[in-house]
Backbone bond lengths (Angstrom), bond angles and torsions (degrees), N, CA, C in turn:
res aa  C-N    CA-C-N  psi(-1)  N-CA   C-N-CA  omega(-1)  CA-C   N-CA-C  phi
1 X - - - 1.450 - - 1.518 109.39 -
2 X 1.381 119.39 146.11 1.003 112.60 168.82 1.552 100.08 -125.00
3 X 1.852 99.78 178.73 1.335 109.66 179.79 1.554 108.10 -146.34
4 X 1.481 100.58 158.92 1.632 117.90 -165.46 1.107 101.33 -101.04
5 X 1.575 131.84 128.51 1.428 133.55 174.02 1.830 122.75 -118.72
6 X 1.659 85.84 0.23 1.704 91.62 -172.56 1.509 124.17 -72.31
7 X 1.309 137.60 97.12 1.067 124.76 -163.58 1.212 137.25 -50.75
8 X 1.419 96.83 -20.63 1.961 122.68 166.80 1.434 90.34 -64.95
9 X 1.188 137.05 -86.77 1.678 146.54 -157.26 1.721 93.54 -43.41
10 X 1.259 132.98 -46.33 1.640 132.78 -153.76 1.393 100.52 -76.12
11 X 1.630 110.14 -40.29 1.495 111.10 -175.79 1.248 116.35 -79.48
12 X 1.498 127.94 -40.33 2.011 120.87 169.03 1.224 83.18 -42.19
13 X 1.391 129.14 -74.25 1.519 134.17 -130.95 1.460 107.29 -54.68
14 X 1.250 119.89 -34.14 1.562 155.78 179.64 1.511 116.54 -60.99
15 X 1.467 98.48 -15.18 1.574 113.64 -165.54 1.458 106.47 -102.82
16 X 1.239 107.47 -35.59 1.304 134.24 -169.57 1.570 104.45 -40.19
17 X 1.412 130.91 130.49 1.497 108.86 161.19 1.444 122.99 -98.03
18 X 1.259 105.07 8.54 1.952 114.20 -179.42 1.694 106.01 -71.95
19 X 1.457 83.09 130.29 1.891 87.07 173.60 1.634 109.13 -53.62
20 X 1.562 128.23 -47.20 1.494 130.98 -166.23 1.432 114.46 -111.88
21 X 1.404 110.83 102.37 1.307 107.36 172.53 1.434 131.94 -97.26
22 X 1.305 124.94 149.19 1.522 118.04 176.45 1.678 102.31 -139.60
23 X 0.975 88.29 171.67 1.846 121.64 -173.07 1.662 103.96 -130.46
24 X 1.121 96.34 124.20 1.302 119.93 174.93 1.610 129.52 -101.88
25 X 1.326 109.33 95.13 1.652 109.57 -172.55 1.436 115.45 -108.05
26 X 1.461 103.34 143.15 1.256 98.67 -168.74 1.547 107.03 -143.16
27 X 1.775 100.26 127.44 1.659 98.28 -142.86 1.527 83.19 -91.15
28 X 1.983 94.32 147.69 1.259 121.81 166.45 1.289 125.09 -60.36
29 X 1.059 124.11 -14.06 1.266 130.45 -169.23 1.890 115.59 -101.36
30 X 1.274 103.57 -48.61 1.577 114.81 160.79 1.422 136.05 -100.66
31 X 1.462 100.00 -18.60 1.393 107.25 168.04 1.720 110.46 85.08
32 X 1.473 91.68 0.13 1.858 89.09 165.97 1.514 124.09 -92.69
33 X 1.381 106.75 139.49 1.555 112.26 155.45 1.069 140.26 -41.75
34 X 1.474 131.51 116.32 1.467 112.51 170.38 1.847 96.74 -129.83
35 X 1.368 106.81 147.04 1.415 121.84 -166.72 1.745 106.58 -93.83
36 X 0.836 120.72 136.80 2.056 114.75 167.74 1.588 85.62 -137.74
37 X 1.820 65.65 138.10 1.977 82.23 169.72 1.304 89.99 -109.94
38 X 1.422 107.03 142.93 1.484 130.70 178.32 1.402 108.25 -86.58
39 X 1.338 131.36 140.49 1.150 159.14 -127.06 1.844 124.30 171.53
40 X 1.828 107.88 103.47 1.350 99.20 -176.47 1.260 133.67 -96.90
41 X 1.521 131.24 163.95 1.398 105.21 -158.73 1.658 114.77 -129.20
42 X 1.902 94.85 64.10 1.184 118.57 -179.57 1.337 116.84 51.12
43 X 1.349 122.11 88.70 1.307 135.10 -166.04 1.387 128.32 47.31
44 X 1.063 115.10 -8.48 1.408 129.73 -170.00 1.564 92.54 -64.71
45 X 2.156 120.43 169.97 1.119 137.36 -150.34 1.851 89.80 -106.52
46 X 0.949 125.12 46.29 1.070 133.06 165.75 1.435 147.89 -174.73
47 X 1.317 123.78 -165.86 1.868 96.56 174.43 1.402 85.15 -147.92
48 X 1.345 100.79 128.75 1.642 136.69 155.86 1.679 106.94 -42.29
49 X 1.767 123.26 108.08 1.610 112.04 158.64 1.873 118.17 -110.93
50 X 0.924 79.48 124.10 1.556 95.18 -166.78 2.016 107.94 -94.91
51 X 1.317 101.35 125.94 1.495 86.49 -171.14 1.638 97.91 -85.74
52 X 1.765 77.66 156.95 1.617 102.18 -169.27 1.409 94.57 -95.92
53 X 1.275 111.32 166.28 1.323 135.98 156.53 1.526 147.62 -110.51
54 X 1.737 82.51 32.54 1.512 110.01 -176.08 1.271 123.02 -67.22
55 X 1.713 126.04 123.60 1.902 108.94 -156.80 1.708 101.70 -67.66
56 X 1.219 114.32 136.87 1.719 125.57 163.73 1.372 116.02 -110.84
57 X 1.645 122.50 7.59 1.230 105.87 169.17 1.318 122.83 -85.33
58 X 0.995 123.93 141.56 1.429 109.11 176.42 1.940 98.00 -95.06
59 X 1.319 89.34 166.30 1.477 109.18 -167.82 1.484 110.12 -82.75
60 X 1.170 121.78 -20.76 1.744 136.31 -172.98 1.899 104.69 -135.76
61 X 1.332 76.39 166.49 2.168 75.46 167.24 1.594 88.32 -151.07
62 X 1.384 85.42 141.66 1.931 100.87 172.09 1.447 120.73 -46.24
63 X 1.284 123.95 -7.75 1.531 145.35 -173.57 1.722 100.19 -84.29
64 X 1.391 104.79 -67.46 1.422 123.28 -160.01 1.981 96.34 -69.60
65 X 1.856 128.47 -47.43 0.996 94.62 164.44 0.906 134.90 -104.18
66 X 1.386 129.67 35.43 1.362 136.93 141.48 1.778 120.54 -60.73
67 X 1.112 108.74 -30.46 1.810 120.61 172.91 1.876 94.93 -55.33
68 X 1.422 129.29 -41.34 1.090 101.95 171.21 1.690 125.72 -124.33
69 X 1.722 104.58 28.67 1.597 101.96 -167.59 1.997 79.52 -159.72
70 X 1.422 102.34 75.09 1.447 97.70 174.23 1.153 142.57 -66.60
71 X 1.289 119.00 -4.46 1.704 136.04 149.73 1.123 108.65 -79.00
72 X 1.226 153.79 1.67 1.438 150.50 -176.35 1.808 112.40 -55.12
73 X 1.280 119.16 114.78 1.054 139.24 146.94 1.643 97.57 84.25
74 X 1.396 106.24 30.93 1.340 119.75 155.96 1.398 131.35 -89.82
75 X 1.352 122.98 147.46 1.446 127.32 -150.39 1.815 96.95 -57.34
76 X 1.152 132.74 171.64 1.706 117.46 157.62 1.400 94.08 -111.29
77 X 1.458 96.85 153.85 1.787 129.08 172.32 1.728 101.06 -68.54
78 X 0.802 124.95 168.83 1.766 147.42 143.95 1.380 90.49 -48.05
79 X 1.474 101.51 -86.96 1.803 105.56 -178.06 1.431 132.51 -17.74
80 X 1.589 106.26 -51.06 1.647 111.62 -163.48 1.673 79.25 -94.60
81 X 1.167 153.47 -20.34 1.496 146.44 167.50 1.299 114.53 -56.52
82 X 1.282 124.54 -57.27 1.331 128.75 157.78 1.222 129.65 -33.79
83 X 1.248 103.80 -54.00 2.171 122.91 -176.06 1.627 97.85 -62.68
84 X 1.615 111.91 -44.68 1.645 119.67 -172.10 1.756 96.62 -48.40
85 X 1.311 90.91 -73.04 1.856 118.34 -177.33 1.796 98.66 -27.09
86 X 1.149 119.14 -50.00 1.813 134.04 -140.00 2.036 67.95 -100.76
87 X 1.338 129.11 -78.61 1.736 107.85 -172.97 1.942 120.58 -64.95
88 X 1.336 112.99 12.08 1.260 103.59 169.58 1.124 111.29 -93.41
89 X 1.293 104.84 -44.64 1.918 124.11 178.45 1.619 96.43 -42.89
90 X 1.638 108.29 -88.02 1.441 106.55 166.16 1.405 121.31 -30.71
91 X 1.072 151.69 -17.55 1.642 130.11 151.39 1.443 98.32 105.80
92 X 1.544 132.70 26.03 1.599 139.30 -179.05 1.217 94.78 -55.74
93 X 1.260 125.46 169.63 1.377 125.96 144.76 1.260 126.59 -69.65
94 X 1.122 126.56 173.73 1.707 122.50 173.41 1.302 110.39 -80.55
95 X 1.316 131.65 -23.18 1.516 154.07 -153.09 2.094 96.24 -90.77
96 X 1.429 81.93 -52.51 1.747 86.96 -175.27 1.448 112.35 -67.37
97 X 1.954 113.69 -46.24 1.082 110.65 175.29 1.457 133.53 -65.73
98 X 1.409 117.11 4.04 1.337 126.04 -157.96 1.221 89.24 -123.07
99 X 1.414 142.72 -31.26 1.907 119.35 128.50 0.638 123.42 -54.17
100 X 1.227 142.54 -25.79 1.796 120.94 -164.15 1.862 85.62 -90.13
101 X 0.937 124.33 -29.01 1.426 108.86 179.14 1.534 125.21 -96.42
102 X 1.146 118.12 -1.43 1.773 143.23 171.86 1.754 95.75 63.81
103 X 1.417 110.91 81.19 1.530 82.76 -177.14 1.639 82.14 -175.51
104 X 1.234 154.72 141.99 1.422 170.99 171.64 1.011 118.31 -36.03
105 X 1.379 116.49 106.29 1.711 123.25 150.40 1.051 105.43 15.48
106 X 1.352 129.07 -81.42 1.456 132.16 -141.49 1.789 108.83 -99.22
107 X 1.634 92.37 -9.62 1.603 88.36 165.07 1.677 120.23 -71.98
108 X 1.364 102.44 -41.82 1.588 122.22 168.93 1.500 87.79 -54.28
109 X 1.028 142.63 -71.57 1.606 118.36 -149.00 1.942 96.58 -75.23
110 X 0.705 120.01 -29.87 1.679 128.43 177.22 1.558 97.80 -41.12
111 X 1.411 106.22 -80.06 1.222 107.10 -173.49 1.679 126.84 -64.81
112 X 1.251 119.09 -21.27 1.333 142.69 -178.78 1.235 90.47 -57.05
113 X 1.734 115.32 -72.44 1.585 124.80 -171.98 2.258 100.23 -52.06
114 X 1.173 139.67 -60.23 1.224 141.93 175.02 1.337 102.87 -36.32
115 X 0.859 127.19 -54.32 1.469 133.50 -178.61 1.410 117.21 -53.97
116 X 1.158 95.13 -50.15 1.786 119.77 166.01 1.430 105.64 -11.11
117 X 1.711 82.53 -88.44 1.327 154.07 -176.12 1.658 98.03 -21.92
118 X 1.804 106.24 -79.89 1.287 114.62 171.24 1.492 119.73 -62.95
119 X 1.522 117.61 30.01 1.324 106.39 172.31 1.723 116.91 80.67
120 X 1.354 121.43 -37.18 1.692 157.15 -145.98 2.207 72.91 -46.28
121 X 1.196 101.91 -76.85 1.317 120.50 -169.24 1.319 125.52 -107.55
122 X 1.345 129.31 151.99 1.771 126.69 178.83 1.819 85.89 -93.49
123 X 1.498 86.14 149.69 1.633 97.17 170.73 1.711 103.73 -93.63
């Protein structure tokens, strides 16, 4: 366990109106998360962090679906916005357009709906 003694850190924390607080550390060395729920220790000059056991893995990595959607979770151009716009109009499938643009089903409907959204296109 560790504990927090900074009087700057005790007072934000202090401000807070959430019943459960945590602190989020994230080691320099591996680059993983670890969660502490904060916990006080009855008036005492400090606060108790207790590690959490909150899940941090994620289920995918931007690596792995990029192996089969190699634009994935890349910014879009004007250009490839346009081409989307020009195969929705045309009546593509979502299936076709989400090859021709290497990038997820549900990114095509993501952006489709934004587009919407900004007026860009009628659904």
């Amino acid at each position: 366990m560790n504990v927090l003694t900074s009087i700057h850190d005790k007072n934000k924390l202090g401000m807070l109106p959430a019943t459960e607080k945590y602190i989020l550390n994230i080691s320099q060395k591996t680059g993983q998360p670890t969660f502490f729920r904060v916990t006080n220790l009855n008036g005492a000059n400090s606060l108790l962090l207790k590690p959490s056991f909150a899940k941090t893995d994620q289920s995918y990595s931007v690596n792995e679906v990029r192996l089969k959607y190699a634009r994935a979770y890349e910014s879009w151009t004007e250009a490839e916005e346009n081409q989307l716009i020009s195969e929705y109009k045309g009546r593509t499938p979502i299936l076709e357009i989400a090859r021709i643009h290497q990038r997820k089903r549900n990114a095509i409907g993501s952006r489709l709906k934004k587009l919407i959204e900004r007026g860009t296109i009628q659904p």
